[in-house]
N, C-alpha and C positions, 0 to 999 in steps of 0.2 A: 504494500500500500504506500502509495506518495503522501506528502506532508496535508496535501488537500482531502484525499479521502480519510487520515484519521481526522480531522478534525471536524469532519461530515461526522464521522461515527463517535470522536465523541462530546457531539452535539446532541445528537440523537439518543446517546447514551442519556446524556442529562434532563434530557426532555421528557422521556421515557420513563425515568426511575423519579423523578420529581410528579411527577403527575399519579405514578405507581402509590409512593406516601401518602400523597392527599386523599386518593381513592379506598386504599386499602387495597393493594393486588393492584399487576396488570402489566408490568412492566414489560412483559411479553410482547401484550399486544401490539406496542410499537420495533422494540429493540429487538424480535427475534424475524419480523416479518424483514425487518430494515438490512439485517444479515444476509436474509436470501436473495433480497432484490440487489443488494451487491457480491450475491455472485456464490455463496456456500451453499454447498447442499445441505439438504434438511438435516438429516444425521451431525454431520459437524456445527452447525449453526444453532442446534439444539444444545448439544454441548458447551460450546462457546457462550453461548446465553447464560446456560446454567451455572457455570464457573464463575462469571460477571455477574449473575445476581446475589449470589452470597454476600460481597459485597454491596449490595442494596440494602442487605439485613443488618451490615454491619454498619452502614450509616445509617440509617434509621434508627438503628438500636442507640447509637448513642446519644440522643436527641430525646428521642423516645422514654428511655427509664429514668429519666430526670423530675417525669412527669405522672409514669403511671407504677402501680406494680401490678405485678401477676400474681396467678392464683395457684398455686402447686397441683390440682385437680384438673385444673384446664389444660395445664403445662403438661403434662403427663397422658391426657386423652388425647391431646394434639398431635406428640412425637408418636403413643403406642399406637398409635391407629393409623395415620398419616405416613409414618415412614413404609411402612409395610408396602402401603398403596403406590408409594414413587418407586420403590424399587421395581415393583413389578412393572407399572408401566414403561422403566425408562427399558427394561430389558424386552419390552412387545416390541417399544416404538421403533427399533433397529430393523426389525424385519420386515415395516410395512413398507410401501412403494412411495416415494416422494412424493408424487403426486395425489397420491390419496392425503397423503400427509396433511401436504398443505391446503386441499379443499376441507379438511374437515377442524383445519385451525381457522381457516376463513369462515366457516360455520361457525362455530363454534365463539368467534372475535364479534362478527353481525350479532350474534342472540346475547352476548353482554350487553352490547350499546344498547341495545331494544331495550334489554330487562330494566335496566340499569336506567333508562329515561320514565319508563313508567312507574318504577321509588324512588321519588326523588328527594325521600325524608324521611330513608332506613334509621333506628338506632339514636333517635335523638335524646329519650332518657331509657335508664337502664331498669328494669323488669325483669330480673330473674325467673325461671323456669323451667321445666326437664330435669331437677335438681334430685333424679332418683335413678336407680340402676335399669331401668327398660327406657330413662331417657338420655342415658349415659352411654346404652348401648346402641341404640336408632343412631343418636349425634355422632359417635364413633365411627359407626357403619358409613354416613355418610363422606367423616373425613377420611375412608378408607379411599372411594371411590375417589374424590374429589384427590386425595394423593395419589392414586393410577394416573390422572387426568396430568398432574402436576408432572410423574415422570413420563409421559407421554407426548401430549400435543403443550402443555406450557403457558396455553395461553389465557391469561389472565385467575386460571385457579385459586391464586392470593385473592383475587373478588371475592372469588365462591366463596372460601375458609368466611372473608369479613360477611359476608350477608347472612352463609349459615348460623354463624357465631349470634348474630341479630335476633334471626328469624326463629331459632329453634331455641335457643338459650336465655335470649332475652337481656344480653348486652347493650349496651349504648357503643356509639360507633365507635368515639375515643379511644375505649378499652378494648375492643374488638379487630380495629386498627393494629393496636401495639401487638396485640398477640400473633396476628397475621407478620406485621413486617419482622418480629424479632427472629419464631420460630417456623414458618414457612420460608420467610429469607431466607437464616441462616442455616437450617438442619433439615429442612425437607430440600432448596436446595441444592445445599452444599452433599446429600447421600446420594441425589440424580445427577449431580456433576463426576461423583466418584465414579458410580454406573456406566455410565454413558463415555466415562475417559477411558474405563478399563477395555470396553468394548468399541469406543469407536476413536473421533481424531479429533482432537480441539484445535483449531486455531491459534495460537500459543501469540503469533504476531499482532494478534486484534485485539488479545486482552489488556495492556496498559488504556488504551483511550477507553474501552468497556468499562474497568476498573474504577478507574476515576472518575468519567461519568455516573458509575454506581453511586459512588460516595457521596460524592459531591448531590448527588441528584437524590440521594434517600433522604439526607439531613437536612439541606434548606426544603425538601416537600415537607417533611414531618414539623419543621419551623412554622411554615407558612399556613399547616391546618391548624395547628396549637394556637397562634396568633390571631391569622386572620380570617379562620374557616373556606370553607371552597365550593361553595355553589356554584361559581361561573368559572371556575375548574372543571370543577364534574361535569358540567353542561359541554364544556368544550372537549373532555374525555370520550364521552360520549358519541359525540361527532368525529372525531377521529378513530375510536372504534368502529365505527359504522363505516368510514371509510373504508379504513385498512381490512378488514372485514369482506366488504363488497369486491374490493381488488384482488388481492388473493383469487377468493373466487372466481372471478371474469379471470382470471392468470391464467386459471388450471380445468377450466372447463374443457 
């Protein structure tokens, strides 16, 4: 890469992982479709993503526990159940064909932006719920799933973890936020990047501006939802999901 294309990526990086923060989840949706359309296959570009968004977790996180604490019961449902789901999908996703790949990350990119504009005021106070062992085990089950999703297609699953976390537990977005960027960042991941490097090829040249991009892009987003909230963030999240979403799509039709 010449000096103009890292600073495209990591533009993109920062854009991407700042709007990831504010949203809770997503980082994908921009920074891994932006990989392919310069030029990586899906296998490596998934990879590459993955290694770079640890670093998301890891600027977020620092931002982030300044602010909130975590719950050892959540903390613990999140990794047992979660990690399980990534490893297995990052180990499917190697065998599927490109192409399907990325039609069903472009599916999958359009039905956040949908979801995601018709609540537009998830988790504003917190209402606990589910707080028993058959809702412990359903909420589980789901961040099984939604962790296959994570070692698989990638894209935007950090949403899913915040909205689940909302809809079925009955967090407020703040809290729900932090548990998505610290331990989907960091440990869900950081186990699909291990995955995915043992089995496939990372990009090893594209991660400094990825990197840094992370950082820089997880701590001033988790800054600027703390400070000044993100309604016309999210609105504009949104839209750009929808985009990128639709493109893909029209790409690989």
């Amino acid at each position: 890469m010449d000096w103009l294309d890292t600073l495209l990526l990591l533009f993109i990086s920062f854009v991407a992982n700042l709007l990831s923060a504010l949203a809770g989840g997503g980082a994908g949706l921009l920074q891994l479709p932006a990989l392919l359309f310069l030029g990586l296959p899906f296998s490596v570009a998934l990879a590459t993503h993955k290694v770079a968004s640890v670093f998301l977790g890891i600027g977020a996180s620092t931002r982030y526990l300044k602010e909130s604490k975590l719950n050892v019961t959540f903390i613990a449902l999140i990794l047992a159940f979660g990690l399980p789901g990534v490893v297995l999908g990052a180990n499917v996703i190697l065998s599927i064909d490109d192409r399907l790949s990325q039609l069903a990350l472009g599916f999958l990119t359009l039905s956040l932006g949908i979801y995601s504009f018709f609540n537009p005021a998830l988790g504003k106070d917190m209402l606990l719920k589910n707080q028993h062992f058959m809702g412990w085990l359903i909420g589980g089950g789901v961040l099984f799933v939604i962790g296959f999703l994570n070692g698989s297609l990638t894209s935007g699953t950090g949403l899913f973890v915040t909205l689940w976390l909302v809809r079925w537990f009955g967090l407020d977005y703040k809290l729900a936020v932090a548990y998505t960027l610290v331990l989907v960042g960091m440990f869900w991941n950081g186990t699909g990047a291990i995955t995915l490097g043992m089995q496939g090829q990372i990009e090893w040249s594209w991660l400094p501006a990825l990197i840094v991009g992370s950082l820089l892009g997880g701590y001033f987003g988790v800054h600027l939802a703390l400070m000044k909230g993100n309604v016309l963030i999210k609105r504009s999240f949104e839209v750009i999901t929808v985009l990128v979403g639709l493109s893909l799509m029209i790409k690989n039709i």
